[in-house]
N, C-alpha and C positions, 0 to 999 in steps of 0.2 A: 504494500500500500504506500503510495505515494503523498507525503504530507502537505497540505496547501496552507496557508500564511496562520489562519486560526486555528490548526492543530498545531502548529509548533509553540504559539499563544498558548495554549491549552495546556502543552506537555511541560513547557515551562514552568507555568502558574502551578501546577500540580506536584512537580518537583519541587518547588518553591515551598508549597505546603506540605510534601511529606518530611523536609528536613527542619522545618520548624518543627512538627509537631514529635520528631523525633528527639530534636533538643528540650524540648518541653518536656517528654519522658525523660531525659538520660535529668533532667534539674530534680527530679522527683525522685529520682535513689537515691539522692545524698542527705544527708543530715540537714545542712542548708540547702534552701532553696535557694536557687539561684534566679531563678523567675528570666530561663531565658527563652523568649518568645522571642525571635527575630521581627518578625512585623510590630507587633507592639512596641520594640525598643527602637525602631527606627523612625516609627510613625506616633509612638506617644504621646506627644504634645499635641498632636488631630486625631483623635478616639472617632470620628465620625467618616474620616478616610483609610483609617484600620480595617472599618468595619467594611467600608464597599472592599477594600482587598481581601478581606475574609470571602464575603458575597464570590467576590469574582475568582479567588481559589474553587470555593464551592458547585460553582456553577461550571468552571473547566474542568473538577470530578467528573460533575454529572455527563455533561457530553464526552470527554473521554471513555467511561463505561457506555453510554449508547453508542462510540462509536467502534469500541471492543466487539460488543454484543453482535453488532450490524457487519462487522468483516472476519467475525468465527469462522 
């Protein structure tokens, strides 16, 4: 399958989110939390543009698995 401009958009943002949410894990085995969100720490001070990043992680999931499902 040949990637067009918004699945690299996609595969991106989703890589994006799975290495956040795995630093988010590796801060929660430690004794101190280290509370490290990558988006949250760079976006902090705009809580309102974290959150469309969050959205927009979410939503290049979702089309990434329909576009898994669609080229099985």
């Amino acid at each position: 399958m040949e990637r067009n401009w918004l699945s690299w958009v996609t595969l991106i943002l989703v890589v994006i989110g799975a290495l956040n949410w795995a630093l988010v894990g590796i801060s929660s085995f430690s004794a101190v939390s280290y509370g490290w969100d990558v988006v949250a720490l760079i976006l902090g001070s705009v809580p309102w543009l974290a959150a469309i990043i969050y959205i927009l992680i979410g939503i290049a999931g979702i089309y990434e698995l329909v576009m898994a499902i669609k080229n099985r």
